[in-house]
PLY file of the C-alpha trace (Angstrom):
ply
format ascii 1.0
element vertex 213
property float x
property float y
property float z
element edge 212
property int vertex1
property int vertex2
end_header
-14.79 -22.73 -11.77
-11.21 -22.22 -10.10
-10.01 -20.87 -13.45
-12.82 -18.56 -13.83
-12.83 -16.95 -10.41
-8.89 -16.56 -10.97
-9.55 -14.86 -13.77
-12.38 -12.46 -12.68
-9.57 -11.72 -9.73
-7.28 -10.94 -12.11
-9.35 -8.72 -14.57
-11.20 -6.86 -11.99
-7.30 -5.98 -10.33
-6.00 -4.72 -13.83
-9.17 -2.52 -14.71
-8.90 -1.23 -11.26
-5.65 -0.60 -10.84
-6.12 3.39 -12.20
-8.97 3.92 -9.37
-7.61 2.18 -6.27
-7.06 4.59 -3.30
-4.36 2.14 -1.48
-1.87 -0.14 -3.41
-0.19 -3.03 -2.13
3.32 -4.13 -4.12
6.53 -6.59 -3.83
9.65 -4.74 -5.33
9.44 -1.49 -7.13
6.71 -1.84 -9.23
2.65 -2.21 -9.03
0.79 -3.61 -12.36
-2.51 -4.69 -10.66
-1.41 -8.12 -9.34
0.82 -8.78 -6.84
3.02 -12.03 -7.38
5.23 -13.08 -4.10
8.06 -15.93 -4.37
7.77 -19.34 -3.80
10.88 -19.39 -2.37
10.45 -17.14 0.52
8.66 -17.56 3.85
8.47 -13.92 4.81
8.21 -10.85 2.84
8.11 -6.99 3.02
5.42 -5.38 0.95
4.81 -1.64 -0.18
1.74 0.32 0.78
0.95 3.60 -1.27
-1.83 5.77 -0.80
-2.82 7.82 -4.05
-4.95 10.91 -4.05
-4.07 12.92 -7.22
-6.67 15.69 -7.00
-6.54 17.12 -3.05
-4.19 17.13 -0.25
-5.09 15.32 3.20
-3.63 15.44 6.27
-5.37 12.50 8.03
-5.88 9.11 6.69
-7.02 5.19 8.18
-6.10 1.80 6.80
-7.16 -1.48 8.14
-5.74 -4.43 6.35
-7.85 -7.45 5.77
-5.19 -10.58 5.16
-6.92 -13.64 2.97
-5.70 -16.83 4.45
-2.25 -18.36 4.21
-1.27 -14.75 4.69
-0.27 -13.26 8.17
0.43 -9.87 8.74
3.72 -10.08 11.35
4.26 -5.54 11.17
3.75 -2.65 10.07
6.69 0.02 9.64
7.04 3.53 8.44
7.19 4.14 4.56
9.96 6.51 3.29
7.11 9.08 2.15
5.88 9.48 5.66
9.00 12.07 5.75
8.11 15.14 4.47
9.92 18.40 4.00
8.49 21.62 4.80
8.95 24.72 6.08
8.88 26.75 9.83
7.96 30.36 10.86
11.41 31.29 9.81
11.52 29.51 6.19
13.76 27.36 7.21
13.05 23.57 5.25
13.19 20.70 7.75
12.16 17.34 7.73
8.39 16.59 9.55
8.26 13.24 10.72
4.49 12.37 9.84
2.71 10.98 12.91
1.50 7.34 12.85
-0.92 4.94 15.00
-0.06 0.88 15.01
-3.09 -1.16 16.27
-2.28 -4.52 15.37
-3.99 -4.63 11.17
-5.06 -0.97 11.65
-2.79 1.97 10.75
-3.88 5.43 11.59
-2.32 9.31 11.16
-3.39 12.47 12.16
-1.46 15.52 11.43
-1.95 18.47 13.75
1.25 20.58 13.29
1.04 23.76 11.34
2.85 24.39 8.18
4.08 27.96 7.23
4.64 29.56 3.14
5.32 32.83 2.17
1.17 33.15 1.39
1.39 36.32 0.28
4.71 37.01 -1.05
5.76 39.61 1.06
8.66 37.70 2.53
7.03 36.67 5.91
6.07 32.70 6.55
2.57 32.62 7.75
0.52 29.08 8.29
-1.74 28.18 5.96
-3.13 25.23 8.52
-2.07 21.83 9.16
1.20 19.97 7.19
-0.77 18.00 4.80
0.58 15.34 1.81
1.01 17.06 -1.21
-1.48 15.53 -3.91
-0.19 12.35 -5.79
1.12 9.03 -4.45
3.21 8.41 -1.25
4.58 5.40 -0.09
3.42 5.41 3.59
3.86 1.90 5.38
5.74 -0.80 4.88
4.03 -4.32 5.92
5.94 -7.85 6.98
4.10 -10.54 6.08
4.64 -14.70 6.47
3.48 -16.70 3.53
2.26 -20.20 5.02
2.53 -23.25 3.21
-1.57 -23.86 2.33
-0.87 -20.02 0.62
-1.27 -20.03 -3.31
-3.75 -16.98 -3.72
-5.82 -14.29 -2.62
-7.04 -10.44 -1.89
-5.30 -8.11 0.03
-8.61 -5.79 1.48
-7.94 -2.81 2.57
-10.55 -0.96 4.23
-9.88 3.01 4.88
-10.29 6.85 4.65
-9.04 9.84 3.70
-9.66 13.56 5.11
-8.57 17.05 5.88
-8.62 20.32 7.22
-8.59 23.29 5.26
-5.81 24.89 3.70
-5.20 28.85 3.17
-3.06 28.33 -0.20
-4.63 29.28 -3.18
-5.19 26.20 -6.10
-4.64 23.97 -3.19
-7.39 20.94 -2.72
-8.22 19.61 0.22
-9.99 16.19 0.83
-13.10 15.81 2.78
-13.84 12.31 4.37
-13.78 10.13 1.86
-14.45 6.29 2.46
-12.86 3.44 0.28
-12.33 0.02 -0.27
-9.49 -1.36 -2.28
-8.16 -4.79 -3.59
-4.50 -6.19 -4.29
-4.86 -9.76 -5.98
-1.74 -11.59 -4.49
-0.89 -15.16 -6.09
2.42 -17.43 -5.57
5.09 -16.76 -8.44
5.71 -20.52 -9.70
8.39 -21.23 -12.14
7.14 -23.33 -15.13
7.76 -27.03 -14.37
7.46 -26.29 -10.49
4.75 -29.42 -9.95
5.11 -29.82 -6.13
5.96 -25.98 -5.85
8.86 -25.98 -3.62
10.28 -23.23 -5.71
12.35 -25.16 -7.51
12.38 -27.23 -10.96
14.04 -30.69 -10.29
13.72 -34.45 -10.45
11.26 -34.26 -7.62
8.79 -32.18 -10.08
9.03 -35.29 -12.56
8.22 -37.38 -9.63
5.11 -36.09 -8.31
3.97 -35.38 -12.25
4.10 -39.16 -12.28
2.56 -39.79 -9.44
-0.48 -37.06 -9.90
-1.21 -39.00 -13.66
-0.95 -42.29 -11.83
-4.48 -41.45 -9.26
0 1
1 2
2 3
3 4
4 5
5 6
6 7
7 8
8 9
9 10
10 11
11 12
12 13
13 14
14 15
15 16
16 17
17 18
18 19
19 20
20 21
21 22
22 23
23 24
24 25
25 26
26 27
27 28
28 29
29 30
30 31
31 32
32 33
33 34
34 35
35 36
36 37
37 38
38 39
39 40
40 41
41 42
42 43
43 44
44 45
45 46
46 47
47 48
48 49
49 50
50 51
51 52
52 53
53 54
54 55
55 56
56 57
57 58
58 59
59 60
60 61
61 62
62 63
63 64
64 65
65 66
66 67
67 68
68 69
69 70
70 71
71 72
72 73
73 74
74 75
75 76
76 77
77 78
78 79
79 80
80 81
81 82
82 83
83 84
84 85
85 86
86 87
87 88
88 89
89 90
90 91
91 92
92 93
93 94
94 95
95 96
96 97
97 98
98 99
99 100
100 101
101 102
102 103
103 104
104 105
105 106
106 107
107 108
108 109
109 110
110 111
111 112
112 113
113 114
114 115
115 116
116 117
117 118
118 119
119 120
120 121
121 122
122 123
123 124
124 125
125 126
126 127
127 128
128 129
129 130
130 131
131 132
132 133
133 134
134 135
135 136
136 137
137 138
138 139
139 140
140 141
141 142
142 143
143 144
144 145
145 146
146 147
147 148
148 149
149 150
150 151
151 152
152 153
153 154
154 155
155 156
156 157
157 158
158 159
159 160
160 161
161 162
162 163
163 164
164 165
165 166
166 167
167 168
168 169
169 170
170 171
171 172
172 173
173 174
174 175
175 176
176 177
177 178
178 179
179 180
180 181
181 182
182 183
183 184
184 185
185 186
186 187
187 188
188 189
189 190
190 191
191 192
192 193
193 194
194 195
195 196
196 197
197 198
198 199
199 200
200 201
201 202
202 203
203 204
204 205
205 206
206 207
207 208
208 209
209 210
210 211
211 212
């Protein structure tokens, strides 16, 4: 039964993975699954937001941790930087607004953002800075992996929204609710018995001992 519900976790985190609003990753990479090492006791994982089709300038996230899993903090993503322009045309770097409430993570943009609109040479706002459509990496999360830890579901729980936006073929998001999923499991090495992270004479050991119940 184990085996099976494994299984479902893992199938239903790959067929999803094109869909989910919020992404949760260790290193570079995100594949659906995300596999943490047995050899560390805290870790710093990636949180992307993806919204390919509009811009938003507001968006919530409340992270639901499974057990064995405790979320220690919650820092700024490199993405929450974003360059744009003032009345002048001058680029600069807008430090996006954020709200820390313990597992909840909240940002409201309210600044103005200016483009040449019409082309006549004169920056005029088109409304609020907003993230461009696509994926940004927004927070970055500190988590402590306890010893009972071998799997479970990263929930996130959030929304997106926006105001509107005077720039022509330009999107904008209107509250929309979501619910995503990031199957997290311990990274084992092969021959790891007593997983302690490491494959030695202690794994033959406890082998011996689990055949001899």
């Amino acid at each position: 039964m184990k085996k099976f519900l494994l299984m479902l976790f893992l199938s239903a985190a790959f067929t999803t993975q094109a869909i989910e609003q919020v992404t949760v990753s260790y290193g570079p990479n995100w594949n659906g699954c995300v596999t943490l090492p047995a050899t560390e006791d805290t870790v710093t994982l990636r949180v992307e937001i993806h919204h390919w089709d509009y811009v938003l300038d507001e968006f919530s996230l409340e992270f639901c941790m499974p057990d064995g899993l405790e979320l220690m903090s919650i820092s700024r993503g490199r993405d929450l930087n974003v360059v744009v322009f003032d009345e002048q045309g001058e680029p600069y770097t807008y430090l996006t607004p954020i709200q820390v409430d313990d597992n909840h993570v909240s940002c409201k943009i309210t600044d103005l953002g200016y483009e040449d609109l019409d082309g006549d040479g004169t920056f005029e706002s088109y409304g609020t800075i907003k993230f461009p459509e696509g994926n940004q990496e927004v927070l970055l999360i500190n988590v402590i992996i306890h010893d009972n830890f071998e799997k479970g579901v990263i929930t996130v729980n959030g929304y997106f929204n926006s105001t509107s936006d005077q720039r022509l073929y330009t999107p904008t998001c209107r509250l929309f609710e979501f619910t995503s999923y990031s199957f997290v499991m311990i990274d084992y090495k092969n021959g790891d018995v007593n997983h302690d992270g490491e494959v030695t004479i202690s794994d033959v050991t406890t082998l011996i001992d689990n055949l001899m119940r």
